[in-house]
BAFI-3210 file (N, C-alpha, C; in Angstrom, 3 decimals, decimal comma, padded with zeros to 6 digits):
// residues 218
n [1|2|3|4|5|6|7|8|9|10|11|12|13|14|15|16|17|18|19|20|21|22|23|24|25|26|27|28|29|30|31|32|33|34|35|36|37|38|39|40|41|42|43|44|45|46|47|48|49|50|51|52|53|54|55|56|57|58|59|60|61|62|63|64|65|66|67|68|69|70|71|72|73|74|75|76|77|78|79|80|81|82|83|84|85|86|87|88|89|90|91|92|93|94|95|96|97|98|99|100|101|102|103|104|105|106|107|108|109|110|111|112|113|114|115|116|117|118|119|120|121|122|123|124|125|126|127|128|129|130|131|132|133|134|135|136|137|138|139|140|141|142|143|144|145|146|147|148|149|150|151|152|153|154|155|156|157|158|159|160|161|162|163|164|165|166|167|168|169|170|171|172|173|174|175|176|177|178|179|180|181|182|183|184|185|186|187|188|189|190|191|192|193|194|195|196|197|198|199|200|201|202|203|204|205|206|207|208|209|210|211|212|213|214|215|216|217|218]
n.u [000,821|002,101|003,969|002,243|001,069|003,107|003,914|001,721|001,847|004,230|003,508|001,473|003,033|005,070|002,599|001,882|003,938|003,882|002,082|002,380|004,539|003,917|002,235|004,022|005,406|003,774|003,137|005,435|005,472|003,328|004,400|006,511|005,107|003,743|005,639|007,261|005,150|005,369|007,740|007,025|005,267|006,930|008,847|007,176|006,282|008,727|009,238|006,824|007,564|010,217|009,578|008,059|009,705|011,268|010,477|009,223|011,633|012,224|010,358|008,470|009,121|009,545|009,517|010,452|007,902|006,850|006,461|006,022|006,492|004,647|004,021|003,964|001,549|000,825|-002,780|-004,485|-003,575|-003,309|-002,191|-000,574|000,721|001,318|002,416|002,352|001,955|003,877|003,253|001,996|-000,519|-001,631|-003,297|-003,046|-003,177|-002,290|-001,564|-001,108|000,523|000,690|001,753|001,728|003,725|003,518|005,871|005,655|004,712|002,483|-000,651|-000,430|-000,793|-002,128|-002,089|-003,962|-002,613|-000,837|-000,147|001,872|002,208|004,841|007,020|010,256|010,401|008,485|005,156|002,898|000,463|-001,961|-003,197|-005,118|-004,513|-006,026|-006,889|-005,802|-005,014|-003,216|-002,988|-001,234|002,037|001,186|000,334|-000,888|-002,528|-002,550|-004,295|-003,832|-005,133|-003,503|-003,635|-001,869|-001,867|-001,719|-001,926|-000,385|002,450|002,128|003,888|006,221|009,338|011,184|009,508|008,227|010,233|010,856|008,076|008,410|010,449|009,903|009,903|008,494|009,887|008,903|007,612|006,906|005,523|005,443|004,553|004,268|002,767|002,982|002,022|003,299|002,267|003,068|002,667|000,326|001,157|003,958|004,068|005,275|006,143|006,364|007,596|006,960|008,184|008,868|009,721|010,001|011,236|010,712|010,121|007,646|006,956|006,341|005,547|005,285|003,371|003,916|005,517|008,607|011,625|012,382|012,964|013,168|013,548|013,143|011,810|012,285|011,720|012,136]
n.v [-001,196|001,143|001,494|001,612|004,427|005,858|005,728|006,883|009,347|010,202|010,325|012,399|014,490|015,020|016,283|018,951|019,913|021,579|023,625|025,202|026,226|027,685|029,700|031,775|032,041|033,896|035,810|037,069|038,183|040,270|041,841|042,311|043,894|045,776|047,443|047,986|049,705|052,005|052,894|053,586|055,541|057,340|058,205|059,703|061,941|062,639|063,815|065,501|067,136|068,409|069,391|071,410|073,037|073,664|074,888|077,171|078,646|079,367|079,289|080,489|082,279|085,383|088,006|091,749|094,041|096,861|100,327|103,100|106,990|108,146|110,638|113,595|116,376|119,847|120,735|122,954|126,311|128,934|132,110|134,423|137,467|138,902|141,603|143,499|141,839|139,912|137,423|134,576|133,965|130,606|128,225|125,106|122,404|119,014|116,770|113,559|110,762|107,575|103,821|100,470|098,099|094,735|091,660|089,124|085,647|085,467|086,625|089,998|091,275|094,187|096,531|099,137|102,716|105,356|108,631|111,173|114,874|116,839|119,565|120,938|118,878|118,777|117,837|118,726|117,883|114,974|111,614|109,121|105,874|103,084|099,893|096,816|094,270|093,113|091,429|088,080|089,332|091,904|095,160|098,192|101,284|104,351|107,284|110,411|112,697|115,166|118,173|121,134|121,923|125,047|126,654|125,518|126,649|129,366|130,691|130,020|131,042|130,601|129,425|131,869|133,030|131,023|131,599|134,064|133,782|132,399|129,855|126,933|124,073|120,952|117,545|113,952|110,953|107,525|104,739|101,162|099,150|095,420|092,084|088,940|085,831|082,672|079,581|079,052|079,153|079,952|083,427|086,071|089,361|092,507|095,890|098,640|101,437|104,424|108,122|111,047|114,172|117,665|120,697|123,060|125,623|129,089|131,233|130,125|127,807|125,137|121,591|120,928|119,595|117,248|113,835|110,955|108,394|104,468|102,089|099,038|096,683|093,724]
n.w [000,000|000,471|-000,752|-003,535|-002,676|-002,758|-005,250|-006,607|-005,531|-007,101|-009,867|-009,647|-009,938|-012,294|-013,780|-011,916|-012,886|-014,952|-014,942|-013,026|-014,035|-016,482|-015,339|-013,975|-016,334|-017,557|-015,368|-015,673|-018,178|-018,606|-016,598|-018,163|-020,004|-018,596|-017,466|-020,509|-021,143|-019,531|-019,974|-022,672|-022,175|-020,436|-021,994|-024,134|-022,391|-022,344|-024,510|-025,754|-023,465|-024,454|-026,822|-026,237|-024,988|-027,465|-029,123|-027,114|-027,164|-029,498|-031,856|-030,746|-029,427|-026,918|-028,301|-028,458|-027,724|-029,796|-029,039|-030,582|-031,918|-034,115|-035,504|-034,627|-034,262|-034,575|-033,898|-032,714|-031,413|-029,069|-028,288|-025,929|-024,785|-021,252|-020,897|-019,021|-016,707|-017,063|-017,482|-020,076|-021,537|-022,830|-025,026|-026,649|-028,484|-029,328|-031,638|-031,577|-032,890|-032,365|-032,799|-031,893|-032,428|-032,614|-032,727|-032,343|-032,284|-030,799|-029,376|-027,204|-024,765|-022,900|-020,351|-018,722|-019,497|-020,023|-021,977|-021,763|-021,460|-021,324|-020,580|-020,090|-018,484|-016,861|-016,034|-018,302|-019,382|-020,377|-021,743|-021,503|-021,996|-023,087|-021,737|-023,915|-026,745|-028,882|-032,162|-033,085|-035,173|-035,369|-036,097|-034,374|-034,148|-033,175|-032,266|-030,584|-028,720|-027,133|-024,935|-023,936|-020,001|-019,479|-016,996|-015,134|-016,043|-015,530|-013,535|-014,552|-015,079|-017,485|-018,968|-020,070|-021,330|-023,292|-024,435|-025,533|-027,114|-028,882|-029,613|-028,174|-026,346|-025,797|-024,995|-025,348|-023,606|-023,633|-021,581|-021,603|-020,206|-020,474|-021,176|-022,397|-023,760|-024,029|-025,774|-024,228|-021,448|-020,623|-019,401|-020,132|-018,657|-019,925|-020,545|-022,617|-023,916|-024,701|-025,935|-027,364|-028,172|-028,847|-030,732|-030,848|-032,983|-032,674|-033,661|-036,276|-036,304|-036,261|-036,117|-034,967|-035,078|-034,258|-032,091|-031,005|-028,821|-027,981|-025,713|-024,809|-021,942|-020,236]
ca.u [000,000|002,629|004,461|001,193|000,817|004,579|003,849|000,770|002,004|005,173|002,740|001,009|004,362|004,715|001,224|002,057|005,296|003,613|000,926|003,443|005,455|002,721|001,730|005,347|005,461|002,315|003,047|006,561|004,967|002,570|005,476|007,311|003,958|003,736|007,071|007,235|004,126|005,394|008,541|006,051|004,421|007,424|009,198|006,087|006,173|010,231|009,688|006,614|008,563|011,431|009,181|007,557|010,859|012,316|009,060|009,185|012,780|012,781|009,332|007,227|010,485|009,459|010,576|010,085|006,956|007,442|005,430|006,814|005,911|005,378|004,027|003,256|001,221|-000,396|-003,742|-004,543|-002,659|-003,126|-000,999|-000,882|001,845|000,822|003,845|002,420|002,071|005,578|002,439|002,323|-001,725|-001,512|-004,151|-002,599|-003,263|-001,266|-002,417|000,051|000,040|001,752|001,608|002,362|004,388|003,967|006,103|005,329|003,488|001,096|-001,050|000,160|-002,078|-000,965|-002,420|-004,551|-001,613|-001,259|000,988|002,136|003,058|005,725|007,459|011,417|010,385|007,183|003,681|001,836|-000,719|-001,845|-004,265|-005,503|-004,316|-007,758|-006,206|-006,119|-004,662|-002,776|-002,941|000,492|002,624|000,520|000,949|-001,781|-002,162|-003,616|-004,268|-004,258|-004,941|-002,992|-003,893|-001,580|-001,914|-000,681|-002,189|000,358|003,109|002,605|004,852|008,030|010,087|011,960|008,078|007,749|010,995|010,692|007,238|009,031|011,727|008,891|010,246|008,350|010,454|007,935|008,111|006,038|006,301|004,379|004,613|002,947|003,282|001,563|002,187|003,530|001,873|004,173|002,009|-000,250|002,390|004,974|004,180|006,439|005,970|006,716|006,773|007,393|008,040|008,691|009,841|009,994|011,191|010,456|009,696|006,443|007,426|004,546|005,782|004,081|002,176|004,544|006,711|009,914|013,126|011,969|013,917|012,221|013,780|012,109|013,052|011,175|012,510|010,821]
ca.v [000,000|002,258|001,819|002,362|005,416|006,983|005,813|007,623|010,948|010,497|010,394|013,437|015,595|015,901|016,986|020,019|021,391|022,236|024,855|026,381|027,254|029,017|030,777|032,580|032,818|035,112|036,871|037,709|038,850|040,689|042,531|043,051|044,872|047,174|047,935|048,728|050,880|053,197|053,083|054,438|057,005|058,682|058,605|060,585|062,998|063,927|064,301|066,375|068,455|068,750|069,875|072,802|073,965|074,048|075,800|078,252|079,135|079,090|079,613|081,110|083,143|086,561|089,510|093,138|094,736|098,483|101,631|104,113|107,564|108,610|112,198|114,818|117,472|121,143|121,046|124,710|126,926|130,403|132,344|135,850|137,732|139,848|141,936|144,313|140,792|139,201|136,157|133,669|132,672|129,803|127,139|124,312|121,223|118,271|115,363|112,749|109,387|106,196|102,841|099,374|097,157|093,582|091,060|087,786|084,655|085,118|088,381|090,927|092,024|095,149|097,072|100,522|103,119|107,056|109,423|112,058|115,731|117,535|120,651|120,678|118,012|119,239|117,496|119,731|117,164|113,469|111,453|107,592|104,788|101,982|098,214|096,108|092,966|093,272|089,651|088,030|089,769|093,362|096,608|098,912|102,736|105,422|108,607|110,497|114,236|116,086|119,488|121,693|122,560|126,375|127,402|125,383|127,158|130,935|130,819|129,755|132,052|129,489|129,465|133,377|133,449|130,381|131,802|135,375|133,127|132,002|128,153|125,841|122,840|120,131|116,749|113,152|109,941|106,724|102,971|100,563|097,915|094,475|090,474|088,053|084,329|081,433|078,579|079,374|078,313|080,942|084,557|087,111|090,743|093,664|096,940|099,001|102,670|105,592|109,884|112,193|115,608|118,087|121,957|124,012|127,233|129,624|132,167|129,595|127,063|123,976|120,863|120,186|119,402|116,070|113,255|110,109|106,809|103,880|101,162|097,929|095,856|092,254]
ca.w [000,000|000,807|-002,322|-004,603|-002,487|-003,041|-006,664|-007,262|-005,670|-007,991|-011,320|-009,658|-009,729|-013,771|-013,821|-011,392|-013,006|-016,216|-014,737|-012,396|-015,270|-016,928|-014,348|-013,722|-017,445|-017,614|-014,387|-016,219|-019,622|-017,576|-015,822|-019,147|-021,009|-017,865|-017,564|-021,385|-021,263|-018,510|-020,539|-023,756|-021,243|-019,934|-023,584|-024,996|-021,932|-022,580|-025,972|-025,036|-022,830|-024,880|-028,132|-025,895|-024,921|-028,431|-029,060|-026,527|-027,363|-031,351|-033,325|-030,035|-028,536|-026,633|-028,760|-027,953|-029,153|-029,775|-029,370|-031,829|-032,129|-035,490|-035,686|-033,567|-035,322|-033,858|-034,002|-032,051|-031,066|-028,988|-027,468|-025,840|-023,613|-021,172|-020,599|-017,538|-015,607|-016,680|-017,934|-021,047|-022,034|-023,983|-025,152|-027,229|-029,039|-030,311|-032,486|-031,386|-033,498|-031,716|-032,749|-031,280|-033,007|-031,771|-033,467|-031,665|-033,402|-029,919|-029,022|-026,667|-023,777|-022,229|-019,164|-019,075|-019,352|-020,387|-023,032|-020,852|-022,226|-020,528|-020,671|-019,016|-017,248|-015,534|-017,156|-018,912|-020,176|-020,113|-022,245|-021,179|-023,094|-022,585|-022,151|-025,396|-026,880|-030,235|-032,848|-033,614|-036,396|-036,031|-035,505|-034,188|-034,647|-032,336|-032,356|-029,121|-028,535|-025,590|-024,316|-022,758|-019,174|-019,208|-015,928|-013,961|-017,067|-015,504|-012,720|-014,879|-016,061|-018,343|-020,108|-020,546|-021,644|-024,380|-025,994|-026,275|-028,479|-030,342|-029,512|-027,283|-026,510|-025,259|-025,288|-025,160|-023,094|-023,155|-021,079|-022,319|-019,346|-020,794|-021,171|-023,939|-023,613|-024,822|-025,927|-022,890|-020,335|-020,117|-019,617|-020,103|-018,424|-020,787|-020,602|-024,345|-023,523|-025,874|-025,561|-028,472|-027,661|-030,026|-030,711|-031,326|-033,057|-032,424|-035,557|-038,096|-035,548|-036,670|-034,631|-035,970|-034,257|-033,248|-031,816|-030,679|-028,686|-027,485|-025,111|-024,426|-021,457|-019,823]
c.u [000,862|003,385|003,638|001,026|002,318|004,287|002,883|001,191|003,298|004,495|002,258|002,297|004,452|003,938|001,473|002,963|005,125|003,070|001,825|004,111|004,955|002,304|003,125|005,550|004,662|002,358|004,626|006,459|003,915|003,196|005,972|006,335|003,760|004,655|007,094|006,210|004,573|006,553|008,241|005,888|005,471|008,069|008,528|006,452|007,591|010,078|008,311|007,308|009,519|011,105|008,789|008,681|011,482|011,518|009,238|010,393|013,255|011,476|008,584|008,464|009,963|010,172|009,820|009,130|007,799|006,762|006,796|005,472|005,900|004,935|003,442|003,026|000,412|-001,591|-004,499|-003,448|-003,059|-002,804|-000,922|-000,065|001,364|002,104|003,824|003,215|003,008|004,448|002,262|000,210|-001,581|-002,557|-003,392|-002,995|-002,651|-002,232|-001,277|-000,559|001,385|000,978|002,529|002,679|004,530|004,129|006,298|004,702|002,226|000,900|-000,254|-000,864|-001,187|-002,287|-002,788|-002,983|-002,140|-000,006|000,895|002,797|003,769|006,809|008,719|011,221|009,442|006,171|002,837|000,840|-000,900|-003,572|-004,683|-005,167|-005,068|-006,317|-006,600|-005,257|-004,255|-002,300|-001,046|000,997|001,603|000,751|-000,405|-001,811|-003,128|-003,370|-004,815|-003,770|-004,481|-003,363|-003,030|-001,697|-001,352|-000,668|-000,838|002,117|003,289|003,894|006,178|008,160|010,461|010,886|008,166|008,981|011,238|009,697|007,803|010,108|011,093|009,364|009,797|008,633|009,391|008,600|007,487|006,632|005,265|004,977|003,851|003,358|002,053|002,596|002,028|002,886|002,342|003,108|000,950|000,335|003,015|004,167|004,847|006,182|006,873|006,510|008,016|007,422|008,571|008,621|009,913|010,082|011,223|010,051|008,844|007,181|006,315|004,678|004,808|003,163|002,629|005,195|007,628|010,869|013,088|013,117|013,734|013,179|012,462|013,302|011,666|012,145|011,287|011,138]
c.v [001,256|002,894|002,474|003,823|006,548|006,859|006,818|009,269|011,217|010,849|011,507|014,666|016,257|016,535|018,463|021,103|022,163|023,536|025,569|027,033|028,121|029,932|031,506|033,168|034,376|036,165|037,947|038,367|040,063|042,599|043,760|044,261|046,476|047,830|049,153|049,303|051,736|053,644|054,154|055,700|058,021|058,910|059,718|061,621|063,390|064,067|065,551|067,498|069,239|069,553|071,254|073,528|074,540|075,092|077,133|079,270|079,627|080,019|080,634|082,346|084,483|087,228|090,578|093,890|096,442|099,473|102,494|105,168|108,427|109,962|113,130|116,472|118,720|121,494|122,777|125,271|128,246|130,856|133,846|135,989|138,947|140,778|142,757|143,162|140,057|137,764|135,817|133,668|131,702|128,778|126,216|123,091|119,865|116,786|114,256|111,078|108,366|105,213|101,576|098,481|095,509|092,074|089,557|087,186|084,489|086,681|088,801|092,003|092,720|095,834|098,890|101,579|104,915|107,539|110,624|113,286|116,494|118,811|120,861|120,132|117,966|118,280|118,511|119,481|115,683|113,087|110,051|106,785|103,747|100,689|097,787|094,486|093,492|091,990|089,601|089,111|091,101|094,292|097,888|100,244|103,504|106,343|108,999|112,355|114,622|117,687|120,102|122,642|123,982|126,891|126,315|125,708|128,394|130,689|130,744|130,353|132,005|129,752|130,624|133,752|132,561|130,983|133,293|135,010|133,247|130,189|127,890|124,513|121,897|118,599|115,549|112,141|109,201|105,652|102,620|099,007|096,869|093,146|089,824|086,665|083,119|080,557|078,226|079,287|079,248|082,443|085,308|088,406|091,456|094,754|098,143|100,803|103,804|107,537|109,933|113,789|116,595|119,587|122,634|125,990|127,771|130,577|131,947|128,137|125,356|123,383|120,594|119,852|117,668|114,398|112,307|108,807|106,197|102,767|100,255|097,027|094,700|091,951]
c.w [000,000|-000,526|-003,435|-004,029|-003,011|-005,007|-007,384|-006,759|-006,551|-009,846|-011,228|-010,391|-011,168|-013,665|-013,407|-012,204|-013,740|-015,931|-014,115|-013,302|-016,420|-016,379|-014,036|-015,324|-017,949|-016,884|-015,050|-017,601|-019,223|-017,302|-017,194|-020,245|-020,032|-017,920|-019,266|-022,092|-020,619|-019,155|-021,892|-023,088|-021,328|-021,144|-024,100|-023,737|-022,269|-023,758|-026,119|-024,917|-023,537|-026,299|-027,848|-025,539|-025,615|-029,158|-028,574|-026,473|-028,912|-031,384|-032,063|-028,875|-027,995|-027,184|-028,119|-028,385|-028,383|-029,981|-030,055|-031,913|-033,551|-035,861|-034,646|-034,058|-034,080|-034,300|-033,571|-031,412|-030,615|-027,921|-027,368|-024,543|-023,011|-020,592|-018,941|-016,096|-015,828|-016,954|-019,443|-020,977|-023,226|-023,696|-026,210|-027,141|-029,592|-030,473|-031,853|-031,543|-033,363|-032,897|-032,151|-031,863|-032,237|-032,571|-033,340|-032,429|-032,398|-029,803|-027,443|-026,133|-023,332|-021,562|-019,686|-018,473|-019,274|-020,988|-022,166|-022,284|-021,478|-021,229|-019,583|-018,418|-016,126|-016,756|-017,026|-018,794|-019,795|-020,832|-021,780|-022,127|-022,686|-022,976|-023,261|-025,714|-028,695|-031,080|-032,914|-034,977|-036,520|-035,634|-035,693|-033,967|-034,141|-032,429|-031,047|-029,051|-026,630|-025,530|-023,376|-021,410|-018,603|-017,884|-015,249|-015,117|-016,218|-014,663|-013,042|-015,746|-017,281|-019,625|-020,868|-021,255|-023,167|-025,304|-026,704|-027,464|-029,278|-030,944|-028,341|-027,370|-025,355|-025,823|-024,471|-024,478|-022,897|-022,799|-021,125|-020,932|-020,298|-020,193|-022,331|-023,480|-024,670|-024,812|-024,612|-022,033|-019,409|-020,291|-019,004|-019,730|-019,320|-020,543|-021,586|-023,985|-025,193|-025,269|-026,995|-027,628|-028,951|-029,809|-031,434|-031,947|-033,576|-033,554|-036,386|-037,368|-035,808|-035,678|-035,940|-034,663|-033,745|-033,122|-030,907|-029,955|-028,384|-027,114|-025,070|-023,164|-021,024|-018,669]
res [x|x|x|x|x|x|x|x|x|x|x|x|x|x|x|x|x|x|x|x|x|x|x|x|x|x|x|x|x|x|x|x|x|x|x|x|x|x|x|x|x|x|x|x|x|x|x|x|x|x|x|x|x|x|x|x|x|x|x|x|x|x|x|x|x|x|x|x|x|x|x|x|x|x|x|x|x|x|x|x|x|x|x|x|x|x|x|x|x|x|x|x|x|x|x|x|x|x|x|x|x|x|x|x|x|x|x|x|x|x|x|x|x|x|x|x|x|x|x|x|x|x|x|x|x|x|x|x|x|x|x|x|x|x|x|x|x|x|x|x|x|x|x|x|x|x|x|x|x|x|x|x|x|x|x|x|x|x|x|x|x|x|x|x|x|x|x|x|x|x|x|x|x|x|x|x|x|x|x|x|x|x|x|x|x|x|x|x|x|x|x|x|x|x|x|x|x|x|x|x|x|x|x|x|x|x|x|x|x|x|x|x|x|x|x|x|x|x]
***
């Protein structure tokens, strides 16, 4: 009996080894499909990553947009010296035509601002520049009237002594603070500024002399 019994659990034994070894096979094919899926995954995310970077550095790169001022014309003009009182009256006008140059392949939001007019360094004037958004590759074109403030003009000498020349040296200034947007991701703070100094000669009611930078920094 004992023998038929060692015999019959020896016939069992083949039987067993086969399934075990399927079952490790499967759990190891298993292994190797996960494995080289997560292997797929993170592949696709560095190449991903590595496409928005070459992206955000090459074809979608932050350049500088640029306000530019391109004329500054005298709309009115009048002007009267009163000599008893050592006083200047003046009313004045200027047409003053910016535009924003923005040479990005994304738009270019920029923040409610103002074109300031100044006189040696005092403000004369000031007009509102309304927030906006300018498309890739465009360049947008405003027109913006200033008025100069004479009443806070009497008191300087410098003034009464320029309109008796018959040269008023004046002179414009706008910041354009905004934001560049890289493939939605990155944004870039900007802010595109711009002077022109220039002279009104009250003789014949004309600007000439003029002499314009502009800076953009980020």
């Amino acid at each position: 009996m004992e023998i038929e019994s060692l015999r019959n659990k020896t016939d069992k034994l083949p039987m067993e080894t086969p399934q075990g070894t399927s079952d490790a096979a499967r759990v190891l094919r298993n292994r190797r499909r996960r494995r080289n899926i997560c292997f797929a995954v993170i592949g696709v995310l560095v190449f991903v990553i590595l496409l928005i970077v070459i992206l955000a550095f090459t074809v979608f790169k932050a350049k500088r947009p640029v306000t530019a001022i391109d004329d500054v014309s005298l709309r009115d003009l009048k002007v009267s010296v009163d000599l008893a009182r050592f006083q200047v009256l003046l009313n004045a006008t200027l047409d003053v035509d910016i535009s924003i140059e923005n040479p990005n392949k994304v738009g270019f939001k920029f923040k409610d601002s103002n074109a300031q007019l100044n006189y040696r360094g005092q403000e004369v004037g000031e007009v509102p520049i309304p927030a906006g958004k300018i498309p890739a590759d465009k360049t947008v074109p405003m027109n913006l009237t200033l008025t100069v403030m004479a009443d806070r003009l009497i008191s300087d000498s410098k003034f009464f002594s320029d309109v008796t020349s018959g040269q008023l040296p004046l002179s414009t200034k706008t910041q354009i603070p905004g934001k560049v947007s890289v493939l939605n991701m990155f944004r870039i703070s900007v802010v595109s500024s711009s002077s022109c100094d220039f002279t009104v000669f009250l003789s014949n009611s004309t600007v000439g002399d003029q002499n314009c930078k502009y800076k953009t920094k980020f």
